[in-house]
N, C-alpha and C positions, 0 to 999 in steps of 0.2 A: 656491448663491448666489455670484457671481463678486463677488472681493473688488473695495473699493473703490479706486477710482487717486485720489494726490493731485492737488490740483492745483498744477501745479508753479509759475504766480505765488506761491502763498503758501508751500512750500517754499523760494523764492530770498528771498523778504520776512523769510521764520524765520531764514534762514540769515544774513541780513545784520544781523538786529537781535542775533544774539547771539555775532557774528563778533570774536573776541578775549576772550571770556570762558570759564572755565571751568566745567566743571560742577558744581562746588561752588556756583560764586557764582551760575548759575541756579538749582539749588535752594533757596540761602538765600533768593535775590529773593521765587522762589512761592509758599515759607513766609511771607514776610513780606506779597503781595499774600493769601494765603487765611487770613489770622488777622485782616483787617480786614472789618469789618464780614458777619461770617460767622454767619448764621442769625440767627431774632428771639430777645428778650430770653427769658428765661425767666418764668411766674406765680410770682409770690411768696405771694400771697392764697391758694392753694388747698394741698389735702393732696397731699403725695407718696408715692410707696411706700418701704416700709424704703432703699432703696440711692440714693433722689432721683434719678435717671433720667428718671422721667417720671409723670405725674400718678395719682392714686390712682385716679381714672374709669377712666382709659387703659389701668391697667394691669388694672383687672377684667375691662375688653374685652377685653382681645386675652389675659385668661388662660382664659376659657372653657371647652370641657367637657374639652379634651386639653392646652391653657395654651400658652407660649413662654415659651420663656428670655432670646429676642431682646431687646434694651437693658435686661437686669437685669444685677445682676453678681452673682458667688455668694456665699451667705449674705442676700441678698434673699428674703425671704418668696415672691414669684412667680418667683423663680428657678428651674427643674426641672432637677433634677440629671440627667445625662444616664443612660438605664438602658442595661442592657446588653444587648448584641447574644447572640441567639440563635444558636448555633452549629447 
């Protein structure tokens, strides 16, 4: 698949809206546009699993007959510790 070409109006548009700053202060900008209103609230009404990540339904789905570790963190009940690699 032949890579994508930008288009170059809105590289000259990028390049002029952040012409004289540095990259620090665009980072801190993006940080500060992607902490506003970022994703819906959380249920407060329902159970959550040991590490509150994500709902106690949720995580019986997606733990199923082989389970994920995916959005637990360790020491979480539905956390699966990683096994090891057969040599």
């Amino acid at each position: 698949m032949p890579k994508k070409r930008k288009n170059p109006a809105a590289v000259a548009l990028g390049a002029r809206r952040w012409y004289g700053t540095t990259q620090e202060e665009r980072t801190a900008y993006a940080k500060w546009v992607a902490s506003h209103n970022s994703g819906r609230p959380r249920k407060t009404d329902v159970p959550r699993c040991a590490c509150g990540n994500m709902t106690l339904h949720t995580a019986t789905i997606r733990g199923g007959k082989r389970g994920t570790s995916v959005g637990h963190k360790p020491g979480c009940t539905f956390y699966l510790t990683p096994k090891a690699e057969v040599a």
